[in-house]
HTML snippet that shows the backbone in 3Dmol.js (N, CA, C, O; Angstrom):
<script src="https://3Dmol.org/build/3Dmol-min.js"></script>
<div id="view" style="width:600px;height:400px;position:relative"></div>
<script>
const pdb = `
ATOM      1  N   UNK A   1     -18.543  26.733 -11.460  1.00  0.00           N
ATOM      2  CA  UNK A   1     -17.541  27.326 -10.588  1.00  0.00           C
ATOM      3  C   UNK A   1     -16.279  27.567 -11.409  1.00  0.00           C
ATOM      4  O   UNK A   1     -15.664  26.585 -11.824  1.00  0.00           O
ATOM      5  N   UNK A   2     -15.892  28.676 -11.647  1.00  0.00           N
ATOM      6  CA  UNK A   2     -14.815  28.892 -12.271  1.00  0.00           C
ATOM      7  C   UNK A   2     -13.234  29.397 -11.076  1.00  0.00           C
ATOM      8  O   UNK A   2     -13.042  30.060 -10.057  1.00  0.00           O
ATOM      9  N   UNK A   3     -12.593  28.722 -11.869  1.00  0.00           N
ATOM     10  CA  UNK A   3     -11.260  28.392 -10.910  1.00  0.00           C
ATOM     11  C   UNK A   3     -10.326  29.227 -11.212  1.00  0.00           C
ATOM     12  O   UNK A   3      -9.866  29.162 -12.352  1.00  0.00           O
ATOM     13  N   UNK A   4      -9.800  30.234 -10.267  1.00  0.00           N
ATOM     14  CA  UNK A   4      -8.773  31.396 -10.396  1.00  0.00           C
ATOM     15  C   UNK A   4      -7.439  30.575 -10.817  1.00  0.00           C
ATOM     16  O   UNK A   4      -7.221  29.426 -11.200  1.00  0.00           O
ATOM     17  N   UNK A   5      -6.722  31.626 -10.583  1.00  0.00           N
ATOM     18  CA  UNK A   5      -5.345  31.501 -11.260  1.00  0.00           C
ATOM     19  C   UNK A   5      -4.766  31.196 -10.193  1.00  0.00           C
ATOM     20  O   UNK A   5      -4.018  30.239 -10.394  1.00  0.00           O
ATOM     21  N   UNK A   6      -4.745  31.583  -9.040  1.00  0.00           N
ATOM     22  CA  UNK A   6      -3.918  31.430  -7.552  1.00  0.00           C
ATOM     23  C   UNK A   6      -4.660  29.766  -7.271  1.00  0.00           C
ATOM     24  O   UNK A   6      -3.914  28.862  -6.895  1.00  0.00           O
ATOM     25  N   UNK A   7      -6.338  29.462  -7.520  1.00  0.00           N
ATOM     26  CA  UNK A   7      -6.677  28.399  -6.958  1.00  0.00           C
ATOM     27  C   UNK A   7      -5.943  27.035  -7.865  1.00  0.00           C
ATOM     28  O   UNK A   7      -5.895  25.909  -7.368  1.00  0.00           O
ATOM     29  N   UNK A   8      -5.405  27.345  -9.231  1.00  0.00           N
ATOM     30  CA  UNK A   8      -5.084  26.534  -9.920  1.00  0.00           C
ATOM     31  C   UNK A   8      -3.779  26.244  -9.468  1.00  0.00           C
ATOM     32  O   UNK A   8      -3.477  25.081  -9.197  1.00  0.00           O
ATOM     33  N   UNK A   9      -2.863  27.292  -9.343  1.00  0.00           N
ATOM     34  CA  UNK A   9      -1.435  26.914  -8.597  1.00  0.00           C
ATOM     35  C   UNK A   9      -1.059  26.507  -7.222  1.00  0.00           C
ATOM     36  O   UNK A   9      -0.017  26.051  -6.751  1.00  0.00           O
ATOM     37  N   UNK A  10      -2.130  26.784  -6.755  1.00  0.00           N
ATOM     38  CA  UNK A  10      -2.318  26.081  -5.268  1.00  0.00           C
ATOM     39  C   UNK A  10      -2.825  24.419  -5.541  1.00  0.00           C
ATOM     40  O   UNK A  10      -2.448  23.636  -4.669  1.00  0.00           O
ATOM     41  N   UNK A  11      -3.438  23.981  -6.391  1.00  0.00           N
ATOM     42  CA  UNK A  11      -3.609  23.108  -6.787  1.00  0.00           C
ATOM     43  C   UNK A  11      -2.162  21.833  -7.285  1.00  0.00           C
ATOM     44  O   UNK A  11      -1.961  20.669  -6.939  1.00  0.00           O
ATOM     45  N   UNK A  12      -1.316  22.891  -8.337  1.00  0.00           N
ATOM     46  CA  UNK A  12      -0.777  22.345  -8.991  1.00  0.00           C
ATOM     47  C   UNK A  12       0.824  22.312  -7.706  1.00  0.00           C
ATOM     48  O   UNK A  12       1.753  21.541  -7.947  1.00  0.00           O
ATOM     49  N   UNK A  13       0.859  23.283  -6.402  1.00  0.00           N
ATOM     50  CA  UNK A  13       2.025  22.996  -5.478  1.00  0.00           C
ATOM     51  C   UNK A  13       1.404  22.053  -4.976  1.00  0.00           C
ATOM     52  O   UNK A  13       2.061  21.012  -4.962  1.00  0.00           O
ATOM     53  N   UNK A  14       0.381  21.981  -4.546  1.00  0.00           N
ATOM     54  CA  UNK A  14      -0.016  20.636  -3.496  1.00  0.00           C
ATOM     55  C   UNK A  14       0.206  19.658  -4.398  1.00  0.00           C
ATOM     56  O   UNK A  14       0.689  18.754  -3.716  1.00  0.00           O
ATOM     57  N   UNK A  15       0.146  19.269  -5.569  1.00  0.00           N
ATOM     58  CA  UNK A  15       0.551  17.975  -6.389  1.00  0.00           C
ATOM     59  C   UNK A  15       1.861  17.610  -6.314  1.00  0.00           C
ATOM     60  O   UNK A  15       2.200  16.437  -6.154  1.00  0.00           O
ATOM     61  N   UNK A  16       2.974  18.931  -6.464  1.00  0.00           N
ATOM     62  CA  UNK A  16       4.271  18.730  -6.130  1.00  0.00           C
ATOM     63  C   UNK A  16       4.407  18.084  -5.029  1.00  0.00           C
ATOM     64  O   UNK A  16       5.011  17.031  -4.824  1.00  0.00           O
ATOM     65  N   UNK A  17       3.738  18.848  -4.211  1.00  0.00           N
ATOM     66  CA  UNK A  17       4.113  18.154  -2.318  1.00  0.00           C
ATOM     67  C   UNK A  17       3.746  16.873  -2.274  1.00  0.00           C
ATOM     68  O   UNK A  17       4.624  16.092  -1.908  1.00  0.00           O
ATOM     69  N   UNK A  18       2.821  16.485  -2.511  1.00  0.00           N
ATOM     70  CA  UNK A  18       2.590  15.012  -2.850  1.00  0.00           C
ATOM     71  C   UNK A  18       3.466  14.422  -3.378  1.00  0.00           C
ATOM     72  O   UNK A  18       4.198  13.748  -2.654  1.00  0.00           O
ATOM     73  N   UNK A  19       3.673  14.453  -4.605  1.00  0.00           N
ATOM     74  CA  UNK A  19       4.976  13.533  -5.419  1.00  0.00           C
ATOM     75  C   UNK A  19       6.357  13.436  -5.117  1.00  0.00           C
ATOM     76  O   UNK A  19       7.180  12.687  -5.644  1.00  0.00           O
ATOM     77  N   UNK A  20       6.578  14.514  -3.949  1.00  0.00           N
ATOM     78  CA  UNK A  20       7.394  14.516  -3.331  1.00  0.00           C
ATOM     79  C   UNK A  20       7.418  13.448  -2.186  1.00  0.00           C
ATOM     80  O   UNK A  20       8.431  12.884  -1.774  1.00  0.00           O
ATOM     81  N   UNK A  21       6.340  13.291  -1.810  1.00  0.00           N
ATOM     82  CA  UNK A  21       6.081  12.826  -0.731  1.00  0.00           C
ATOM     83  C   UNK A  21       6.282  11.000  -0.857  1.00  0.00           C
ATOM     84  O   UNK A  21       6.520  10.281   0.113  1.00  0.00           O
ATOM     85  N   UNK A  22       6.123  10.537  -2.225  1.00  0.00           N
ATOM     86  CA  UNK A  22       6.278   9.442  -2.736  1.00  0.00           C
ATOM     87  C   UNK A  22       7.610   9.358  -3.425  1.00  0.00           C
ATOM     88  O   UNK A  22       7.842   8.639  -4.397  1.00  0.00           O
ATOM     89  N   UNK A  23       8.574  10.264  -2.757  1.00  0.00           N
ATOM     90  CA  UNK A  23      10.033   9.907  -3.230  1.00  0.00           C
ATOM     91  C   UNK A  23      10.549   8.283  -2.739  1.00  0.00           C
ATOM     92  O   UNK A  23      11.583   7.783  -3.180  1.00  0.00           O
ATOM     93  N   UNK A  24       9.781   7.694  -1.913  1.00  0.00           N
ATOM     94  CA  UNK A  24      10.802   6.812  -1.128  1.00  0.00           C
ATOM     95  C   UNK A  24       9.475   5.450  -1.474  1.00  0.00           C
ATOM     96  O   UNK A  24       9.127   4.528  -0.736  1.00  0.00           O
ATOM     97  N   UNK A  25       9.163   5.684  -2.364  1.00  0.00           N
ATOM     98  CA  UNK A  25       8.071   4.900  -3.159  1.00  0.00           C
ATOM     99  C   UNK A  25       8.930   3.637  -3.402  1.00  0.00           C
ATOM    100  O   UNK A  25       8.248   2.778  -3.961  1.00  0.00           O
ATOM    101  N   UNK A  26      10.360   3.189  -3.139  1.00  0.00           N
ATOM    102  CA  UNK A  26      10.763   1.841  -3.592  1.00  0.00           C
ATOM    103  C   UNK A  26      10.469   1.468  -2.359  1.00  0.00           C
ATOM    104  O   UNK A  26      10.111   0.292  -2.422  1.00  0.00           O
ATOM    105  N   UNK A  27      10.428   1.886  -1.178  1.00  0.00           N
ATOM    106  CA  UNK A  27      10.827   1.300   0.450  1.00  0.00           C
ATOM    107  C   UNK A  27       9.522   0.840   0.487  1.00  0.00           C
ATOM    108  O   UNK A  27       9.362  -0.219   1.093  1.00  0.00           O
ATOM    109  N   UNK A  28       8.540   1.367  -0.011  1.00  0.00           N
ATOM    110  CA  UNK A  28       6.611   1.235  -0.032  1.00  0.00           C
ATOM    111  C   UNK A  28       6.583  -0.384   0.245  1.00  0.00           C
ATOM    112  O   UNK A  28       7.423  -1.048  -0.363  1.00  0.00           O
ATOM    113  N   UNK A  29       5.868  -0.917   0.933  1.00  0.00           N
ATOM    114  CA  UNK A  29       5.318  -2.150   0.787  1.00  0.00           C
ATOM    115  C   UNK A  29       4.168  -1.751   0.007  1.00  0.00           C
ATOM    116  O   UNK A  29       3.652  -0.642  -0.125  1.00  0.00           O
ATOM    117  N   UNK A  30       3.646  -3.727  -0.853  1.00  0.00           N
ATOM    118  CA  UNK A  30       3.006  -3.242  -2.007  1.00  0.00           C
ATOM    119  C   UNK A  30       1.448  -2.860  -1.322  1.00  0.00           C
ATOM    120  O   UNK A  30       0.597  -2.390  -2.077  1.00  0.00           O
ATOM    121  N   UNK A  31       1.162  -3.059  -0.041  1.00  0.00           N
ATOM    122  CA  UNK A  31      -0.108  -2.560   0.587  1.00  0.00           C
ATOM    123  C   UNK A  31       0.069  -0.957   0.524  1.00  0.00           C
ATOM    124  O   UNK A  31      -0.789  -0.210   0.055  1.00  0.00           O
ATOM    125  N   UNK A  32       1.314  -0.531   1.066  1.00  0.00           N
ATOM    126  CA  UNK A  32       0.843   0.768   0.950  1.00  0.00           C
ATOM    127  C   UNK A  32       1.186   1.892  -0.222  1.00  0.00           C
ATOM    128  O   UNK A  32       0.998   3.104  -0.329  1.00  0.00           O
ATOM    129  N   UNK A  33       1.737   0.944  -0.976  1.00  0.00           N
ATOM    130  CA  UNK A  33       1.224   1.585  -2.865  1.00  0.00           C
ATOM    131  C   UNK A  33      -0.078   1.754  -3.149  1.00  0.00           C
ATOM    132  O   UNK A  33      -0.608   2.679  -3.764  1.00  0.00           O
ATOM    133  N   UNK A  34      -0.560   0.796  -2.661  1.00  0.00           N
ATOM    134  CA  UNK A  34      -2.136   0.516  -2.968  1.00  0.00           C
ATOM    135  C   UNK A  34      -2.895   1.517  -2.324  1.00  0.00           C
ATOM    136  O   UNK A  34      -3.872   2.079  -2.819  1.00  0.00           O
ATOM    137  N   UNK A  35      -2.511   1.683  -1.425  1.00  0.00           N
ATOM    138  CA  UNK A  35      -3.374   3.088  -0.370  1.00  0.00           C
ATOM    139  C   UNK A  35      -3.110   3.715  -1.415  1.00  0.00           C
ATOM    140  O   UNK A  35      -3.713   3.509  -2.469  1.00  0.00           O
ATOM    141  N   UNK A  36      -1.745   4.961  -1.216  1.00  0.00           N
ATOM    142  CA  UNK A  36      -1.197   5.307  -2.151  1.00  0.00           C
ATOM    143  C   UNK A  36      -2.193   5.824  -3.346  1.00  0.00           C
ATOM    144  O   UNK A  36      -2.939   6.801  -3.282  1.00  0.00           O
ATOM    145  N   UNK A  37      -2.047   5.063  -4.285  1.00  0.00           N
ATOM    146  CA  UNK A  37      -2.749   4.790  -5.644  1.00  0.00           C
ATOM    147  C   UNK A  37      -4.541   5.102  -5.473  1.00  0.00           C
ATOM    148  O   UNK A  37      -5.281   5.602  -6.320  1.00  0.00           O
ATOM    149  N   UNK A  38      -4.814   4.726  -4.403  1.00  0.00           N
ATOM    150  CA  UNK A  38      -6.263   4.365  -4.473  1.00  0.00           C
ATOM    151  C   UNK A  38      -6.762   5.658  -3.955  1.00  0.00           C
ATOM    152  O   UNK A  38      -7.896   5.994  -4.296  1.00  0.00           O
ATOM    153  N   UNK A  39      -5.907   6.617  -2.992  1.00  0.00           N
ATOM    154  CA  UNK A  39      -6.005   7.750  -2.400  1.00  0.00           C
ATOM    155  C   UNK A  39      -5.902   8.766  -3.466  1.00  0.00           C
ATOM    156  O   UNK A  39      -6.692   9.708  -3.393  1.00  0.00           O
ATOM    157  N   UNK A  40      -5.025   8.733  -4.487  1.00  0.00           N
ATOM    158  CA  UNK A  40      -4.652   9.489  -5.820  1.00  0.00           C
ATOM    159  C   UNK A  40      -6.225   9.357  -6.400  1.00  0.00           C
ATOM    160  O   UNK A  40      -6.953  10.349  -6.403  1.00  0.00           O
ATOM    161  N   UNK A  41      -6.653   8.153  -6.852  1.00  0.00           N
ATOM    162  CA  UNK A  41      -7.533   8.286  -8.108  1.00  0.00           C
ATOM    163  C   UNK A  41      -8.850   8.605  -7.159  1.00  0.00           C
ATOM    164  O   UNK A  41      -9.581   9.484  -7.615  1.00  0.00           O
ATOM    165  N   UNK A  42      -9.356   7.867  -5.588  1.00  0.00           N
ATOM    166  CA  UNK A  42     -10.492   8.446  -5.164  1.00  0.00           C
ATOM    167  C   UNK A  42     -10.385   9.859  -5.187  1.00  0.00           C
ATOM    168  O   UNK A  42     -11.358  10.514  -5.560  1.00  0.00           O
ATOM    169  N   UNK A  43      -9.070  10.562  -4.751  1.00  0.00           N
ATOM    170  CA  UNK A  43      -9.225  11.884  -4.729  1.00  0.00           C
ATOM    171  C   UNK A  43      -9.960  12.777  -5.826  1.00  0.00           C
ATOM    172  O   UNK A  43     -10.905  13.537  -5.616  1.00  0.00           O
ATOM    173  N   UNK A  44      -9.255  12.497  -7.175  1.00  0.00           N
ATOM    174  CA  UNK A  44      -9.643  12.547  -8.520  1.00  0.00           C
ATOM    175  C   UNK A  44     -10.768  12.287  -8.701  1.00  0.00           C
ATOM    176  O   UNK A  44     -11.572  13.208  -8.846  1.00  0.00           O
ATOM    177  N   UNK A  45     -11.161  11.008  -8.746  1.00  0.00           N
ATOM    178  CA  UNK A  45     -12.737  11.052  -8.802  1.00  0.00           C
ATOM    179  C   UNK A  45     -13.934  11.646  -7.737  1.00  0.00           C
ATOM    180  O   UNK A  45     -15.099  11.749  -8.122  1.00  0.00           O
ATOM    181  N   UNK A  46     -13.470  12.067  -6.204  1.00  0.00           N
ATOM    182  CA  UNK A  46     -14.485  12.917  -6.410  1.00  0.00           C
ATOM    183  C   UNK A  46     -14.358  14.011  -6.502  1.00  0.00           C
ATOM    184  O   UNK A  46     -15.397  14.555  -6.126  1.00  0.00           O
ATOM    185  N   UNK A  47     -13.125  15.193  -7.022  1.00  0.00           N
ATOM    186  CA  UNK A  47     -13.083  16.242  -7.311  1.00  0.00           C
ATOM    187  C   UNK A  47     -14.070  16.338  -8.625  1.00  0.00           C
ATOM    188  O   UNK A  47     -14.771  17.328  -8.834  1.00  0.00           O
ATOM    189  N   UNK A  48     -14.041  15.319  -9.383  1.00  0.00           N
ATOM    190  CA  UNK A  48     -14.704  15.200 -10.836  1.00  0.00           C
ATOM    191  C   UNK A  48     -16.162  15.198 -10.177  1.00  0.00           C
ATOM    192  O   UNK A  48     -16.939  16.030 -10.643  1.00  0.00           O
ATOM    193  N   UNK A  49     -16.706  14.243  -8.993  1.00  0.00           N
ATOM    194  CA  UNK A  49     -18.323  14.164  -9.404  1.00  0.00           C
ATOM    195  C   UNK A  49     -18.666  15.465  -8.241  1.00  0.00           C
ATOM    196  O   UNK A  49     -19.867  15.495  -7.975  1.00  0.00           O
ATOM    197  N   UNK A  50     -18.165  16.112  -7.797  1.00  0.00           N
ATOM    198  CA  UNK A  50     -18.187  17.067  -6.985  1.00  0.00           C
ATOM    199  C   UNK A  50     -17.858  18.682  -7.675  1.00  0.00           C
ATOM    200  O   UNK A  50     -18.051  19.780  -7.153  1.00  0.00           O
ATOM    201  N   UNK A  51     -17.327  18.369  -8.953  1.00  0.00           N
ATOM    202  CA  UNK A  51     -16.914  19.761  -9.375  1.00  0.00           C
ATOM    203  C   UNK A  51     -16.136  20.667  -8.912  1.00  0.00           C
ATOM    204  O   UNK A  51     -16.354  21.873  -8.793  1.00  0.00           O
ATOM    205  N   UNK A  52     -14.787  19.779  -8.529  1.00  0.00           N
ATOM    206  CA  UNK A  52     -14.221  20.524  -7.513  1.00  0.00           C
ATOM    207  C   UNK A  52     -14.276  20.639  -6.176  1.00  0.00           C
ATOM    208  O   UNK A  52     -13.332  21.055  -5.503  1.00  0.00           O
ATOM    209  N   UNK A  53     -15.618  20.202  -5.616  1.00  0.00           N
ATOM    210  CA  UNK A  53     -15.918  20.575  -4.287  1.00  0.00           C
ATOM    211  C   UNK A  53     -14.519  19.567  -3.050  1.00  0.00           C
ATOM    212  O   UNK A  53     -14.117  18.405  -2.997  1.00  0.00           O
ATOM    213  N   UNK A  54     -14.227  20.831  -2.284  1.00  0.00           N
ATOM    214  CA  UNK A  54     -12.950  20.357  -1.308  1.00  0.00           C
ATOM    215  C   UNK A  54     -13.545  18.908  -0.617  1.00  0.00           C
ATOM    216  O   UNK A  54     -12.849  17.925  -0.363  1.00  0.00           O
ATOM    217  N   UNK A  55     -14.832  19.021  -0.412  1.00  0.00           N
ATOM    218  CA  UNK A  55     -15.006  18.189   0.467  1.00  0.00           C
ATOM    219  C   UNK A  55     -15.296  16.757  -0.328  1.00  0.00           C
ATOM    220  O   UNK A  55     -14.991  15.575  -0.166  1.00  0.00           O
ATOM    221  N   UNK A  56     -15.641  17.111  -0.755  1.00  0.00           N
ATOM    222  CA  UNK A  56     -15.582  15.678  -2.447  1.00  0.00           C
ATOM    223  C   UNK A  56     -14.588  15.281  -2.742  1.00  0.00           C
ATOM    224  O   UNK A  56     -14.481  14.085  -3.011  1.00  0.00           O
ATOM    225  N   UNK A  57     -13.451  16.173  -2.801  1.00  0.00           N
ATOM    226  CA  UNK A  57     -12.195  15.431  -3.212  1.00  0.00           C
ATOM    227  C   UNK A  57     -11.031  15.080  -2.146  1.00  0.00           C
ATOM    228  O   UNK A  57     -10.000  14.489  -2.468  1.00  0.00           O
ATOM    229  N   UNK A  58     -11.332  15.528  -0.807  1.00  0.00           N
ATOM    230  CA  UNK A  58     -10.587  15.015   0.636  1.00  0.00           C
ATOM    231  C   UNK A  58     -11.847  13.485   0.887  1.00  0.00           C
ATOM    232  O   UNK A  58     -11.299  12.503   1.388  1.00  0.00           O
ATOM    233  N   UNK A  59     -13.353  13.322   0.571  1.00  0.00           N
ATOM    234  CA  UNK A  59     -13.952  12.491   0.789  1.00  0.00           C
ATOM    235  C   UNK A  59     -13.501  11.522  -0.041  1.00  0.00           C
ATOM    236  O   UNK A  59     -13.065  10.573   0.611  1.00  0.00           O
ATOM    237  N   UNK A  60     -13.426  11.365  -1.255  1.00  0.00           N
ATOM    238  CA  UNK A  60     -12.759  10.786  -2.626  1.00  0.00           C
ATOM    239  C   UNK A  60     -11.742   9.851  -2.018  1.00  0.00           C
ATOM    240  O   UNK A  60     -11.830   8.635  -1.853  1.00  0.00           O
ATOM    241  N   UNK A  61     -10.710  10.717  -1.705  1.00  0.00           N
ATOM    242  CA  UNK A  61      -9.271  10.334  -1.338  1.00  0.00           C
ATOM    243  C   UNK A  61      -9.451   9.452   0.097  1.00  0.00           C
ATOM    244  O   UNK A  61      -8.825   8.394   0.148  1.00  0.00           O
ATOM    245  N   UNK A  62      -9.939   9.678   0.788  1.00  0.00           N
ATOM    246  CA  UNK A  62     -10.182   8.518   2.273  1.00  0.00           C
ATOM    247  C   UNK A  62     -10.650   7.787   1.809  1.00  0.00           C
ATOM    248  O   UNK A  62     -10.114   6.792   2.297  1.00  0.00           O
ATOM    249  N   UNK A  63     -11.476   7.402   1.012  1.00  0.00           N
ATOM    250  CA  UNK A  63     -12.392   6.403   0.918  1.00  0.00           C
ATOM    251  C   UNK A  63     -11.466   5.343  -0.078  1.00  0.00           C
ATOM    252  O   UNK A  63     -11.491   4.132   0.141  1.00  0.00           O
ATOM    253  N   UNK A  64     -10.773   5.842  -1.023  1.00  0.00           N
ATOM    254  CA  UNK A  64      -9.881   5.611  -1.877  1.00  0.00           C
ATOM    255  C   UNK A  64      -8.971   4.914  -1.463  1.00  0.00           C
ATOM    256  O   UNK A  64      -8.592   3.840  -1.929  1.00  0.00           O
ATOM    257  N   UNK A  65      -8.494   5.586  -0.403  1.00  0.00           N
ATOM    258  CA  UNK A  65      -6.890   5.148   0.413  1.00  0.00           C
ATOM    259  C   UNK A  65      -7.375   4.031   1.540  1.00  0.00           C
ATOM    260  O   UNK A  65      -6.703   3.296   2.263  1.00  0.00           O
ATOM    261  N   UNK A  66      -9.306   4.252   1.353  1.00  0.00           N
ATOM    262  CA  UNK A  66      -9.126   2.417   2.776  1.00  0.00           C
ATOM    263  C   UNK A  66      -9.796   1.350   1.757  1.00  0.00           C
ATOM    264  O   UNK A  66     -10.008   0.211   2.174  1.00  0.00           O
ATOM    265  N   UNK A  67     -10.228   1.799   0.048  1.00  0.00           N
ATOM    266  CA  UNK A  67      -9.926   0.151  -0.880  1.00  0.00           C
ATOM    267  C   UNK A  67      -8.609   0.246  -0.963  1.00  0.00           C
ATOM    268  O   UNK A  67      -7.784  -0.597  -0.611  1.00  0.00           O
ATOM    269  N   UNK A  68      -8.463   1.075  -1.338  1.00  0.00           N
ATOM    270  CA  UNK A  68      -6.927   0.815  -1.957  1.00  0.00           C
ATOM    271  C   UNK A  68      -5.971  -0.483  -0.668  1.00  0.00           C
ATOM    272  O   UNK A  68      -5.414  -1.563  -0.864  1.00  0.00           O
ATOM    273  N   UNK A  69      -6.150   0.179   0.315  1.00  0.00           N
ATOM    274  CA  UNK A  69      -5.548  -0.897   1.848  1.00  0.00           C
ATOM    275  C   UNK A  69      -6.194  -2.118   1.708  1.00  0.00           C
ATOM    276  O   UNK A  69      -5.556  -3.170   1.687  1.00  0.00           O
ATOM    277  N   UNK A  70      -7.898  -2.052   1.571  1.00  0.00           N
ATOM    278  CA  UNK A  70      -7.798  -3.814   1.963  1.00  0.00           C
ATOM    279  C   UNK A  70      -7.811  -4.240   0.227  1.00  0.00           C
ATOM    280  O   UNK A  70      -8.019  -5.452   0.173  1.00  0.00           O
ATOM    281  N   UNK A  71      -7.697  -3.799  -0.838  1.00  0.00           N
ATOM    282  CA  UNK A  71      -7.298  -4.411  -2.293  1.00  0.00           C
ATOM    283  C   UNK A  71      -5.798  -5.158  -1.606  1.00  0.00           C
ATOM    284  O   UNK A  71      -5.679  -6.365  -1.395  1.00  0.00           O
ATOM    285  N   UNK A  72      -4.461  -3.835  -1.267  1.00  0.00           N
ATOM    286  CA  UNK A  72      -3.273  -4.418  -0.719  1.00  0.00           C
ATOM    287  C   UNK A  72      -2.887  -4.987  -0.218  1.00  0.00           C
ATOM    288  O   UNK A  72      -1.830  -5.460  -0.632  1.00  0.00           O
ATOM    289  N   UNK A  73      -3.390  -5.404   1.039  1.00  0.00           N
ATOM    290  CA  UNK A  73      -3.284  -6.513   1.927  1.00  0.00           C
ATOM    291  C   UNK A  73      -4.152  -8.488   1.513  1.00  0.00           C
ATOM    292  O   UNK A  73      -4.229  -9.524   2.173  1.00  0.00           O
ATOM    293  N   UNK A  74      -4.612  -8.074   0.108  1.00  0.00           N
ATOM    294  CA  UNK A  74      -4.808  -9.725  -0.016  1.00  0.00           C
ATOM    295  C   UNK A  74      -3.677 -10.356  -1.036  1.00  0.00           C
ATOM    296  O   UNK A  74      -3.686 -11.447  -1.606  1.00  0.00           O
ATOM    297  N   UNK A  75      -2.729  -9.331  -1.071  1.00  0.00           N
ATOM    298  CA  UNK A  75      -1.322  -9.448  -2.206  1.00  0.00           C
ATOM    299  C   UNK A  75      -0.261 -10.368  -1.094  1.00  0.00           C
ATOM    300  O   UNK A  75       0.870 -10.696  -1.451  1.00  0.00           O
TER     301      UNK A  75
END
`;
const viewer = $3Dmol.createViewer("view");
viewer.addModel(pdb, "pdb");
viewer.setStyle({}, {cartoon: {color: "spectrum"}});
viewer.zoomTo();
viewer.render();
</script>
């Protein structure tokens, strides 16, 4: 699957919006860093074993963001 030029910058604003979204990342309790964090890299990993596929990498990221919660909550 080769990835356009519009799909790459649509890619790379939704990352902005995100990191934006973790401006207030000091107020975070450390449980929901951990979502957070765990929602980032599941996302990532299943865009990787999915090849991109949307639904691989929104599946990635949920699954991500509920270890990431109970990893946080035994802190």
């Amino acid at each position: 699957m080769k990835l356009t030029t519009f799909t790459k910058l649509g890619a790379v604003g939704l990352l902005a919006l995100a990191m934006g979204g973790c401006s207030s990342w000091d107020n975070m309790s450390h449980r929901q860093k951990s979502t957070v964090t765990g929602a980032g890299i599941g996302g990532v990993a299943g865009a990787v074993v999915t090849g991109g596929g949307i639904l691989g990498t929104v599946g990635g990221a949920a699954i991500g963001g509920v270890i990431g919660d109970q990893v946080g909550k035994n802190r």
